[in-house]
C-alpha positions in Angstrom: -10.6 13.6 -24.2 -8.5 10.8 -23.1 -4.5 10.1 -24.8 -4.2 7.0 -27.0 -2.9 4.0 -24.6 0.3 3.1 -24.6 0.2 -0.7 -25.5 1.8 -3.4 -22.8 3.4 -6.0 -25.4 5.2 -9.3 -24.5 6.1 -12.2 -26.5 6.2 -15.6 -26.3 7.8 -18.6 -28.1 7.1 -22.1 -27.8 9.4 -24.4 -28.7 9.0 -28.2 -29.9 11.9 -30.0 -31.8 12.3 -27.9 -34.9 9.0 -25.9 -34.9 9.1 -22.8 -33.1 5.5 -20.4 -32.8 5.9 -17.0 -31.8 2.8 -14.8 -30.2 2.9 -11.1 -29.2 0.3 -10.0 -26.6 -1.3 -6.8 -25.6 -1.5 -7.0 -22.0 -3.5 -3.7 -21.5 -6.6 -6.4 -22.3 -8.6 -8.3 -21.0 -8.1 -11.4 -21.9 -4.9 -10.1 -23.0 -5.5 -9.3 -27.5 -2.9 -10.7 -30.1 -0.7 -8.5 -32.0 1.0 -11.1 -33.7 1.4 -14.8 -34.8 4.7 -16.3 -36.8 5.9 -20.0 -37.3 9.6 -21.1 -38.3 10.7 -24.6 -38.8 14.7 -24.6 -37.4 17.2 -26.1 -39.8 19.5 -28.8 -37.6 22.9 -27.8 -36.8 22.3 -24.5 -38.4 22.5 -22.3 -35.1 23.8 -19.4 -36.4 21.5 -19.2 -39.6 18.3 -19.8 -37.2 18.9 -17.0 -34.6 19.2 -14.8 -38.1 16.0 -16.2 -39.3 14.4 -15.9 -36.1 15.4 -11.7 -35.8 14.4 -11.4 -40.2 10.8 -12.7 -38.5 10.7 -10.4 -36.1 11.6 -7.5 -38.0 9.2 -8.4 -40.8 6.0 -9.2 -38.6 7.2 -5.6 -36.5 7.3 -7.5 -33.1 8.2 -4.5 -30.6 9.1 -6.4 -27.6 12.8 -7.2 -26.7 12.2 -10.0 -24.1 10.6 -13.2 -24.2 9.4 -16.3 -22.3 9.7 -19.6 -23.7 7.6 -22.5 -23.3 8.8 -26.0 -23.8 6.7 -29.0 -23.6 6.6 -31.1 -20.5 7.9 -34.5 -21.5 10.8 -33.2 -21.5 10.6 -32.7 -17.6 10.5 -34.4 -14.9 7.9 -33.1 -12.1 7.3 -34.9 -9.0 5.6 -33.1 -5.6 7.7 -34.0 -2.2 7.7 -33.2 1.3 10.5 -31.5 2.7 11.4 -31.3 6.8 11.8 -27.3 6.7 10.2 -24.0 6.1 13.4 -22.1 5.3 14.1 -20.9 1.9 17.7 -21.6 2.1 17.2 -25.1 3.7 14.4 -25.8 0.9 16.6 -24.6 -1.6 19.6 -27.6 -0.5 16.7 -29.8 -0.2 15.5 -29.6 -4.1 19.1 -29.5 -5.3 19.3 -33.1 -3.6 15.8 -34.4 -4.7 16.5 -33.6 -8.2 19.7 -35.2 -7.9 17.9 -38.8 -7.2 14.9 -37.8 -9.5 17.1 -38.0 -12.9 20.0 -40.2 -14.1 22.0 -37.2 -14.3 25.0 -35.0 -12.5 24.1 -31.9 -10.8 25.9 -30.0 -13.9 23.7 -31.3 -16.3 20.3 -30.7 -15.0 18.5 -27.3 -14.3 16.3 -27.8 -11.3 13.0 -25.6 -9.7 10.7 -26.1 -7.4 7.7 -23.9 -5.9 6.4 -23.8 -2.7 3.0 -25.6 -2.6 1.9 -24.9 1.3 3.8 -25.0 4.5 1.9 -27.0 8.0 2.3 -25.7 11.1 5.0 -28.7 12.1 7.2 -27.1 9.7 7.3 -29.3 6.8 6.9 -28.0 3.6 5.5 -29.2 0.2 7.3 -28.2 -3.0 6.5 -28.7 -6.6 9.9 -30.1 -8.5 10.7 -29.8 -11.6 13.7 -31.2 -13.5 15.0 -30.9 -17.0 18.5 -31.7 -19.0 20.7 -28.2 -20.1 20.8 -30.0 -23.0 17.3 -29.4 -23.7 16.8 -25.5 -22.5 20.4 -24.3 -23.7 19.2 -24.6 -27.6 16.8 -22.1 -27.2 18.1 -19.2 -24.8 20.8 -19.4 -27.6 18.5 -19.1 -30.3 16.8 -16.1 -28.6 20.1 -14.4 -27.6 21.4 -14.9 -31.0 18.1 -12.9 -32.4 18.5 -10.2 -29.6 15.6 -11.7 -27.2 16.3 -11.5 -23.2 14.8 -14.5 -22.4 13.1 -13.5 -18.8 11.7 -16.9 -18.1 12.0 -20.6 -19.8 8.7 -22.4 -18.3 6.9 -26.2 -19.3 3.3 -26.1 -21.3 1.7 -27.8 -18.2 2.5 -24.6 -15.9 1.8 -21.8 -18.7 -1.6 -23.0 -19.7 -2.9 -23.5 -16.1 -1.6 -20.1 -15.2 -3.4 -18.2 -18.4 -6.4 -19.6 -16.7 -5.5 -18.9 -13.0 -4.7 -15.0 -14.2 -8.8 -14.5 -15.5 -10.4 -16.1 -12.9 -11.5 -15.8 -9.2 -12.6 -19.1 -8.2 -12.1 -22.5 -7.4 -12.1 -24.6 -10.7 -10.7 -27.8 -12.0 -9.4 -27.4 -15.9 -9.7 -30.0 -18.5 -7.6 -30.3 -21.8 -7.5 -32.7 -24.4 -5.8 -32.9 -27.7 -4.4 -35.3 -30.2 -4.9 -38.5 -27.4 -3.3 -36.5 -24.3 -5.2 -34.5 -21.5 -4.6 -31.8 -19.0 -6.5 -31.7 -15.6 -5.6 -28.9 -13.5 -6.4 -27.3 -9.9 -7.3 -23.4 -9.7 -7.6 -21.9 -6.4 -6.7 -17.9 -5.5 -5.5 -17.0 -9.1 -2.8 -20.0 -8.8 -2.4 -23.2 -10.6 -2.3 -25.9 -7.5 -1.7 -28.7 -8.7 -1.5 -30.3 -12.8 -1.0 -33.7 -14.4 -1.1 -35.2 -17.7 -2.1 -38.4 -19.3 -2.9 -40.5 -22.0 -6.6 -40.2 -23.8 -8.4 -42.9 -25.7 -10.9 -40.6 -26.8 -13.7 -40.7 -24.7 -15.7 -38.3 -22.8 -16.3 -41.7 -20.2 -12.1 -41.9 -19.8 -11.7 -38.6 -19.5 -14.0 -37.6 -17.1 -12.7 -40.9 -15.1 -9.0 -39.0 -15.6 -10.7 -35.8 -14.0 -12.6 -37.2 -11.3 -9.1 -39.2 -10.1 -7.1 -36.4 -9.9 -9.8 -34.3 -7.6 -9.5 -37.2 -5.5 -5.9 -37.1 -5.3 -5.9 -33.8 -4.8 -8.3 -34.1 -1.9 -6.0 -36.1 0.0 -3.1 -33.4 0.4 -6.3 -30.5 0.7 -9.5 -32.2 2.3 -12.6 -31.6 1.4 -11.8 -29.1 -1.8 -14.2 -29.2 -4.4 -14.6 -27.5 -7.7 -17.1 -24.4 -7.9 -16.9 -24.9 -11.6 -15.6 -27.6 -14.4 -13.5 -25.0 -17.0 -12.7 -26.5 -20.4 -9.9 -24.8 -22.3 -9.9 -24.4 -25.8 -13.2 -24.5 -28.5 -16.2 -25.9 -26.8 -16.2 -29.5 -26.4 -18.7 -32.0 -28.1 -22.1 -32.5 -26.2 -20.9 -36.1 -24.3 -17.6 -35.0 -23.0 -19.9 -31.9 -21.2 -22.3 -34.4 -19.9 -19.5 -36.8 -18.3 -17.8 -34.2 -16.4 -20.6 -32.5 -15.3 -21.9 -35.7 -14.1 -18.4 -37.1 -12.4 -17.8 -34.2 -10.6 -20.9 -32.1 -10.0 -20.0 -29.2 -10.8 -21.2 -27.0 -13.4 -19.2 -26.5 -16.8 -18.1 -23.3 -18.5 -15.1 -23.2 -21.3 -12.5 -21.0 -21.6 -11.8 -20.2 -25.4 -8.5 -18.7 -27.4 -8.7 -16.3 -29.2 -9.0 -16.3 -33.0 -5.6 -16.3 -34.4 -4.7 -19.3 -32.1 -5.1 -22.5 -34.5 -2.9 -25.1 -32.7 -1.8 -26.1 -29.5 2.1 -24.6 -29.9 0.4 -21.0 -30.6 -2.0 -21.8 -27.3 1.5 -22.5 -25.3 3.3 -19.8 -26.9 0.1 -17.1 -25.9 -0.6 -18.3 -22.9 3.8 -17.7 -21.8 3.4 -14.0 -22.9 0.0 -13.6 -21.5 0.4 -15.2 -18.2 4.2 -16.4 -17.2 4.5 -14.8 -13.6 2.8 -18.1 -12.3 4.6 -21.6 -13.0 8.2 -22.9 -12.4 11.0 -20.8 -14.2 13.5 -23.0 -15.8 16.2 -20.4 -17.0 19.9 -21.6 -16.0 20.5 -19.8 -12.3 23.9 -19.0 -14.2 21.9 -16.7 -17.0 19.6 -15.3 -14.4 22.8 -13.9 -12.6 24.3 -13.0 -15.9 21.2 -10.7 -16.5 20.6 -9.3 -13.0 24.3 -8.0 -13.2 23.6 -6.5 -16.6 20.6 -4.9 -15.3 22.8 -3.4 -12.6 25.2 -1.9 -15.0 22.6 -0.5 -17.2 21.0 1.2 -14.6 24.4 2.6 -13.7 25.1 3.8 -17.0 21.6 5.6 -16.9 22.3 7.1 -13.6 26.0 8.2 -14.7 24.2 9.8 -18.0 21.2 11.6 -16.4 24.5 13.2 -13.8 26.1 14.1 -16.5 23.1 16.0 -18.2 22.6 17.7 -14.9 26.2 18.7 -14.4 26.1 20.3 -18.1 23.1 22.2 -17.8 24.3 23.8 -14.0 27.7 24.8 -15.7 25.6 26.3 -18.6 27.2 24.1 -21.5 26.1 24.7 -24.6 24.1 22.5 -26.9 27.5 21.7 -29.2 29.1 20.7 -25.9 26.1 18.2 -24.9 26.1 16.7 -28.4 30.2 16.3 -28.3 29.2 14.2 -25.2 26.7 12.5 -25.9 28.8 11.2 -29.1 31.6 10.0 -26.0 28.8 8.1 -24.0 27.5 6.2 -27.0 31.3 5.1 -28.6 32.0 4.0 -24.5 29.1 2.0 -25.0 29.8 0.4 -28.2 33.3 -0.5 -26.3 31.9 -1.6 -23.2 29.2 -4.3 -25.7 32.4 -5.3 -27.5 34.3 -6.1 -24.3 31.3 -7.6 -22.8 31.6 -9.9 -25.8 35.3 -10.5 -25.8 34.6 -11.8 -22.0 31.7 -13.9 -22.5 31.9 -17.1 -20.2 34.7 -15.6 -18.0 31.5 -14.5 -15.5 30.8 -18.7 -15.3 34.7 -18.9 -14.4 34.4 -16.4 -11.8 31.6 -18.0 -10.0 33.1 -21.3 -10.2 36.3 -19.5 -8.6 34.1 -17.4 -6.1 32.5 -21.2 -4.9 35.6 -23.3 -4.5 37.4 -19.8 -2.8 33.8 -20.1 0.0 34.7 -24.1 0.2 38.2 -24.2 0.4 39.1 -26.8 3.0 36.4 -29.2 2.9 34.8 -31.6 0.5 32.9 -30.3 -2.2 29.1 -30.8 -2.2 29.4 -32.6 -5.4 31.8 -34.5 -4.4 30.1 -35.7 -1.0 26.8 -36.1 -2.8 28.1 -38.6 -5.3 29.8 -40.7 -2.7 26.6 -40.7 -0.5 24.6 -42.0 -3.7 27.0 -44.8 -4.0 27.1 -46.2 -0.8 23.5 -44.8 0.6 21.2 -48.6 1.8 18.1 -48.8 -0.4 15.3 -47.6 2.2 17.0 -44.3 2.7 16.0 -41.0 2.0 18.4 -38.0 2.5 16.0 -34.7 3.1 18.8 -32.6 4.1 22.4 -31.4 3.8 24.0 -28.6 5.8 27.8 -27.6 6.9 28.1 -26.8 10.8 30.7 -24.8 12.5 34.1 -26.3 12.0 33.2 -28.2 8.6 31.1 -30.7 10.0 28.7 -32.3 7.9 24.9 -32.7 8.7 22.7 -35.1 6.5 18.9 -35.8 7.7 17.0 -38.0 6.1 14.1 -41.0 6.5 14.6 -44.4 6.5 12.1 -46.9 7.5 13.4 -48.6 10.4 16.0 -47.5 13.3 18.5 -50.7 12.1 18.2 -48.7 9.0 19.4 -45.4 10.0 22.5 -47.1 11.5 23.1 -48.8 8.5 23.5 -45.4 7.2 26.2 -44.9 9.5 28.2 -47.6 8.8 27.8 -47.0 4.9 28.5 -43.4 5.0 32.0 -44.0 7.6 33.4 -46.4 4.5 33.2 -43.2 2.3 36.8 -42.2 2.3 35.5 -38.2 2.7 34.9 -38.6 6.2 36.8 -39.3 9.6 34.3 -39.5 12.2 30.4 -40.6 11.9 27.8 -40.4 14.7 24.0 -40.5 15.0 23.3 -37.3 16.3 19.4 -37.9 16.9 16.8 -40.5 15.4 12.7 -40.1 16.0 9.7 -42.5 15.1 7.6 -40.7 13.0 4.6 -41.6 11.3 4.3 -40.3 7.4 1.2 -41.0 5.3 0.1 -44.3 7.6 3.9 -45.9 7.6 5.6 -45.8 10.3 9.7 -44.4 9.3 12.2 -43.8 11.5 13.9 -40.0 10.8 17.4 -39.0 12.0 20.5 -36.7 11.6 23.9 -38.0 11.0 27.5 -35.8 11.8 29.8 -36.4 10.0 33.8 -35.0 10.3 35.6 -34.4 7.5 38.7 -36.0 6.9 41.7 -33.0 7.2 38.9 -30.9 9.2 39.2 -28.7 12.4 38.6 -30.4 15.2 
C-alpha cells in the first residue's frame, strides 16, 4: 500500500493595474489541479500596506508555496521577431541589447529586455523572439511580492504563459485560438513549444476571426514552409457553433478545445494558472540585476546548509551530547538572524558593486552606453547596426545592413564626426540578398580616441 503523495505546489499571480489574482497549482496532475484562488484590488501609493495585504491573503487561503511567477499583460510589451547575423549566445546576447535599444523610446537603464532563440540556418543567422518592457512597469510587482515574502522566479507576458499551458499537454502540431472581451490570441504549437503568437483586435465574428487565424498560418508559413496544423485547439469554454464551423473551414483542420478548470472564471485567473502551471516555456522578464541577486543568495544558502550538516557530523564523531547540539544549534539560528539583518542593512550595495565591477572591466575606453547613444544620433536612416563587439587593443567593431554600398560609407563618415572615435575604416562590405531586397552588409573599425595603438 502505496504512501500519500507529496503534493508539487506553485503559485502564480497575474497582475493588471490594481487587480491582482493569485492561483496555486498541484503539479503532480495532469492537467495540473487548483489548490487555490484569491483576488486583491491594490490601493495606489500604498506599497507597504499591499505587500501586508498580499502575505494576510496568503496566510488566510494557507498558500504553501514561497515562490512565484508573475504574469503581466502584453500591451505593456513590446515583441517584435528579428534576424540576427550570428549563432553565438554571447554575440546574440549584444545583438538584442541593441535591437531593444531602437525598438522603444527608452535608455538601456530603463528597459528590461529578452529574447528566445526561435531557430538557427545553417549560414549562421539566427532568429530571436524580442521582447521589451519599461522597469517601471515590472519593478511594482517584484516589490509587492518581495514585500509579502514571495521569490519571484520568473516575471513572464499573458501571450507566452497561455501558449505554453497548452504547449506543456500536448504532442502535436496545432494552431490555438482565443478570444475575449473584442481581442484574440492565435498561437503556433509544435514539439511542446509555443512558436510563434500574436494578438489583435476582434469585432466579434466567427468570419473575422477565422480570417485572423488563417493570416497568421500564412505568415507563419513563410519563415517555416509548408507547416500546417494537425489540429485547430480552442482555449477556454467551448466556443458557439459558427466560430467552430469558420475555423474548421479556413484552415482544414479539425477542432478540439482546451478547457480551464472550474475555479477559473476570468481571464486574470486563466493568466495567473497557466504562470504556475506552465512558466518554463516563454520569455522571462525578471531584472538580470534580481536574477543575480538571487543566484548569489542561493549560493549562500546552500553554503550555510553544507557548513550545518559539517557541523552535525563533526558533533556526532566527537560524541557531543544532545545539550551540546542544541547550544549549537541556538548559535547557527541567532548567526542567521544576523546575517538577514545585515543582508538588509546592505540592500542595493550588490547593484553598486556590479556597476563598480563593469566600469573596473571597461576602464580605458568608451562606455557601451555611451557609444550607443552617439551612434543613434548620428546613424543615416537606411541603417541597421546587427552588431557590436570590442577587438584586441579597444578597437570597436559595428556590423550592420544598410541598403546600398553609398550607404555603408555614409556610415563612415557619420560615425568619424562622433567625437568617441579617432580612426574609422570599412573593414569589409558584401551584397546580400534578404527577403527579395537586395542590402548591402558591412563591418566598420573604429579606434578609440586615447586608445592603444
Amino acid at each position: 500500500m502505496g504512501g500519500k503523495v507529496k503534493k508539487n505546489l506553485h503559485l502564480g499571480l497575474s497582475i493588471d493595474g490594481n487587480q491582482v489574482t493569485l492561483v496555486e497549482s498541484d503539479l503532480n496532475g495532469a492537467p495540473p489541479t487548483v489548490s487555490h484562488v484569491a483576488t486583491l484590488t491594490l490601493k495606489s501609493g500604498a506599497t507597504n500596506e499591499n505587500a501586508e495585504t498580499l502575505h494576510r491573503l496568503l496566510k488566510e487561503k494557507k498558500v504553501l508555496a514561497k515562490s512565484v511567477n508573475v504574469c503581466l499583460p502584453h500591451r505593456l510589451a513590446a515583441v517584435k521577431s528579428i534576424r540576427v547575423p550570428s549563432a553565438d549566445p554571447n554575440e546574440i546576447r549584444s545583438m538584442a541589447l541593441l535591437q531593444a535599444c531602437r525598438l522603444m523610446p527608452f535608455s538601456p537603464e530603463e528597459i528590461v529586455a529578452g529574447y528566445e532563440s526561435v531557430e538557427t540556418s545553417s549560414e549562421g543567422f539566427t532568429r530571436i523572439l524580442l521582447t521589451v518592457v519599461r522597469k517601471e512597469d515590472v519593478l511594482p510587482a517584484l516589490t509587492l511580492c518581495r514585500g509579502a515574502g514571495l521569490r519571484v522566479k520568473r516575471i513572464l507576458l499573458d501571450t507566452h504563459a497561455l501558449p505554453a499551458l497548452v504547449a506543456d499537454q500536448l504532442n502535436f502540431p496545432c494552431l490555438l485560438v482565443m478570444a475575449e472581451d473584442r481581442e484574440g490570441l492565435v498561437a503556433m504549437i509544435e514539439k511542446n513549444i509555443p512558436r510563434f503568437a500574436r494578438t489583435f483586435p476582434w469585432d466579434g465574428t466567427a468570419e473575422g476571426l477565422a480570417r485572423e487565424a488563417e493570416l497568421s498560418v500564412e505568415a507563419y508559413q513563410k519563415e517555416i514552409p509548408f507547416w500546417n496544423p494537425a489540429k485547430v485547439v480552442w482555449l477556454g469554454d467551448d466556443p458557439i457553433g459558427a466560430i467552430r464551423k469558420a475555423l474548421e473551414s479556413k484552415l482544414n483542420a479539425p477542432f478540439d478545445v482546451f478547457q480551464f478548470p472550474e475555479p477559473l472564471k476570468n481571464n486574470m485567473a486563466h493568466s495567473a494558472y497557466a504562470a504556475a502551471s506552465a512558466a518554463q516555456v516563454g520569455t522571462n522578464l525578471l531584472p538580470e540585476i534580481e536574477q543575480k541577486r538571487q543566484a548569489r543568495e542561493y549560493k549562500m544558502n546552500q553554503q550555510k546548509i553544507f557548513a550545518v550538516l559539517s557541523l552535525f557530523l563533526a558533533l556526532s564523531l566527537a560524541g557531543l551530547g544532545w545539550a551540546r547540539l542544541r547550544q549549537m544549534q541556538a548559535k547557527i539560528s541567532a548567526l542567521d538572524r544576523e546575517r538577514i539583518a545585515l543582508s538588509q542593512s546592505a540592500e542595493g550595495l550588490e547593484e553598486k558593486a556590479d556597476r563598480l565591477e563593469e566600469a573596473r572591466r571597461t576602464e580605458g575606453r568608451a562606455g557601451l552606453l555611451d557609444i550607443l547613444r552617439a551612434l543613434k544620433a548620428v546613424l543615416p536612416s537606411g541603417v541597421s547596426l546587427n552588431g557590436f563587439s570590442y577587438e584586441r587593443h579597444g578597437r570597436v567593431v559595428l556590423q550592420g545592413e544598410s541598403t546600398s554600398l553609398a550607404e555603408a560609407l555614409a556610415t563612415v563618415g557619420a560615425v568619424e564626426k562622433t567625437a568617441l572615435f579617432q580612426k574609422v575604416e570599412l573593414r569589409n562590405s558584401d551584397a546580400v540578398t534578404i527577403n527579395g531586397k537586395e542590402m548591402a552588409q558591412f563591418q566598420i573599425v573604429c579606434e578609440p580616441k586615447g586608445g592603444n595603438k
